[in-house]
N, C-alpha and C positions, 0 to 999 in steps of 0.2 A: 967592442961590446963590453958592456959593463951592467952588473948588478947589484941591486938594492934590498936593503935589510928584507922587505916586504915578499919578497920571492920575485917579484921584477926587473926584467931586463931590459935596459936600452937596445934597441935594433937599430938599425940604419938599412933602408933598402930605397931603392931607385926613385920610392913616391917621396922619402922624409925619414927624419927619425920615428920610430916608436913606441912606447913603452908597454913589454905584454910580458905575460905571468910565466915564470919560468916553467911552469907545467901549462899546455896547452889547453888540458880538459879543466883549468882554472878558469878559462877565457870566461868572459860576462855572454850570458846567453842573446843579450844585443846586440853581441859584435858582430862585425863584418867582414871577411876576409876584402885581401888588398886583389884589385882586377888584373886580371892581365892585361898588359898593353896592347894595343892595335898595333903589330910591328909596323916602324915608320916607311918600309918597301912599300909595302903594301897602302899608302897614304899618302897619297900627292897632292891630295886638296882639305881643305876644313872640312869638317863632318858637318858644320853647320849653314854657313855660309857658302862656303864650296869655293872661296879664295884658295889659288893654286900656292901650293908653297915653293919659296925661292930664297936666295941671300939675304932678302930685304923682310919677307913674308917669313917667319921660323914656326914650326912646328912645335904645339905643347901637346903632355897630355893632361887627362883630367884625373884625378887621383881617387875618384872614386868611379865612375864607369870605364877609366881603360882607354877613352876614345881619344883622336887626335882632333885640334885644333888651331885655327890660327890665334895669337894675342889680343885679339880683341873679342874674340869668343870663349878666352878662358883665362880672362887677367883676375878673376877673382881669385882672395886667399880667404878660405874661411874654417873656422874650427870642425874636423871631423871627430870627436867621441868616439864613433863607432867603432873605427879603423884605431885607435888608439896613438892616434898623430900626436905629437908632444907641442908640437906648433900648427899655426893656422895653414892649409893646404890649396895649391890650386886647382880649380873646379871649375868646370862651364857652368852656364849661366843656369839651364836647369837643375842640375844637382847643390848648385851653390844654395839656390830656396831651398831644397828638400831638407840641405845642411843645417840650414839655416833654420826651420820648421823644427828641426831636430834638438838644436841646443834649448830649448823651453823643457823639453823633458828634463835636459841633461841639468839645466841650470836649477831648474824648480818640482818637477813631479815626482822625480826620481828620489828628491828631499823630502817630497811628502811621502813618497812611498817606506823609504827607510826611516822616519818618525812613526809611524805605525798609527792603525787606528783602531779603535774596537766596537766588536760585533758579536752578533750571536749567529751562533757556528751549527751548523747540524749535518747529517748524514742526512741525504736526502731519499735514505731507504728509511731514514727513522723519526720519529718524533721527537725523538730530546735532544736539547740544545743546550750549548754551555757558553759561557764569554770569554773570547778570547781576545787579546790586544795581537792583532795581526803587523806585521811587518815585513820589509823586505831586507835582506840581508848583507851584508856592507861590499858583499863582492857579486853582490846581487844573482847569486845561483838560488837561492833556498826564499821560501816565505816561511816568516817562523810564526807558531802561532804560540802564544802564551798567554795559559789560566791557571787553572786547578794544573794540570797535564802541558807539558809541552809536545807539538808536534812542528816535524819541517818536512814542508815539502820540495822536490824540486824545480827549481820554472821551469828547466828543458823539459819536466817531463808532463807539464802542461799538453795537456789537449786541444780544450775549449774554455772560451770566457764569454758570460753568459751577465752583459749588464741587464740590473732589473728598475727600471724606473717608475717616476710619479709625474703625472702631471700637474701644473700648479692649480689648476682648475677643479675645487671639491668632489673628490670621487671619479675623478679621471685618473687613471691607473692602466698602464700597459708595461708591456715587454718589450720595447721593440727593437732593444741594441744587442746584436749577434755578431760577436766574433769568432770564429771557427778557425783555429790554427791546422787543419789538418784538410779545409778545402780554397777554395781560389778565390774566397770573396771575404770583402770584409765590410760591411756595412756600418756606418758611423754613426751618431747618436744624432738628434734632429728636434727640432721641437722647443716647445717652452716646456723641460720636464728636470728631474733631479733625479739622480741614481741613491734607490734607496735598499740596495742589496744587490749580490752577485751570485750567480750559479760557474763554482770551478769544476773542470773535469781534468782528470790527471791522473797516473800511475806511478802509486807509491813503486819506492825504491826495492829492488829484487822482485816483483810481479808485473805481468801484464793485463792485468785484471783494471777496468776503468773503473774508478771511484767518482764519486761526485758530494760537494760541500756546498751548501746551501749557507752566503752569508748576508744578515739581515743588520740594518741599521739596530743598534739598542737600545730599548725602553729603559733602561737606566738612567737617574738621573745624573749620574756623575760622567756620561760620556757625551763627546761632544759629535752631533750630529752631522754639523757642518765638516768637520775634521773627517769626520767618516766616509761624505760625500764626495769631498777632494780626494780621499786619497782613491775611492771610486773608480775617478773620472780619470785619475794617473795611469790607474790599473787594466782601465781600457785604453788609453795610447800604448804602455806598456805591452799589453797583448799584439797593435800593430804593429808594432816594433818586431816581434816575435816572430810573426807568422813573416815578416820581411826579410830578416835573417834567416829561415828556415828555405824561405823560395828564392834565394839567393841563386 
């Protein structure tokens, strides 16, 4: 085991090396704990296929769900983020897409999320709003916001993400993307529409009192709309990411 200037430790455990925060309540609120294995006793055949395993036939498993398989149901290597794999890991073949689905955030939304965008911010008990250049923060625990006042909040302690969108079609205008971190559904965005604001719920640090922030694209003209949209559209995968980590 060895560590890095940054507060990170090299691990080594049965799935791979991996690189995680020498304090564990550091971990990134996406991560995913490592599965337990299907102990190989209890696995005589592919979980998929159902090829019996033999000297010829060897038994893997998959490094992100735990299950046992034969080599041709889990020859894939591919990058987990999640799990904080330093190298590419073997996966079956459904986790390998989900894997795979996943490095788009990691490679690009997660970039737009942490370049920040700005919006006009309000209590949604209140009438006044201020601008803030929203962001997410580089160990991606906290959104920071900064204006006039800086405020952070925590992602864990996210509740609800509440996309508000537009349809491209004059005066068509709905709501209709609901992500709820705290029930069993996640419903995904659909349509020819563009996300033109966000409803956050979430509990400031030492209360359990729900708050709610209302953020709106900006009429200003010095901010970039499209920029706002994107990072939007991040902050909704971001949230399934969340609520998947949590029902872990």
């Amino acid at each position: 085991m060895s560590t890095d200037r940054d507060g990170k430790k090299l691990v080594r455990s049965p799935s791979g090396l991996r690189m995680l925060p020498e304090n564990r309540a550091h971990c990134s609120p996406f991560s995913l704990e490592e599965p337990q294995w299907v102990p190989d006793k209890e696995c005589q055949r592919c979980m998929h296929c159902e090829s019996k395993f033999d000297f010829i036939t060897r038994k893997h498993h998959c490094r992100r769900c735990g299950k046992c398989f034969c080599d041709k149901c889990c020859s894939k290597k591919v990058p987990l983020p999640r799990m904080c794999f330093v190298d590419p890991v073997r996966q079956c073949g459904e986790c390998s897409v989900v894997s795979q689905k996943e490095m788009e955030f990691y490679d690009r939304q997660l970039k737009v999320l942490m370049n920040g965008a700005t919006f006009c911010i309000s209590q949604v008990s209140s009438e006044k709003s201020e601008t803030f250049v929203c962001r997410l923060s580089n160990n991606h625990r906290y959104l920071f916001l900064d204006g006039e006042n800086h405020y952070e909040i925590e992602v864990s302690r996210i509740s609800a993400v509440q996309i508000l969108t537009e349809g491209f079609t004059p005066g068509e205008k709905d709501i209709h993307t609901y992500t709820s971190l705290l029930e069993s559904q996640c419903i995904t965005e659909g349509g020819n529409s563009r996300a033109i604001g966000m409803l956050l719920q979430y509990k400031s640090q030492g209360s359990e009192e729900l708050k709610q922030m209302k953020f709106t694209t900006s009429e200003d003209f010095n901010s970039n709309k499209k920029m706002s949209a994107s990072w939007l559209a991040a902050m909704h995968k971001a949230a399934k990411l969340l609520y998947e980590a949590r029902d872990q």
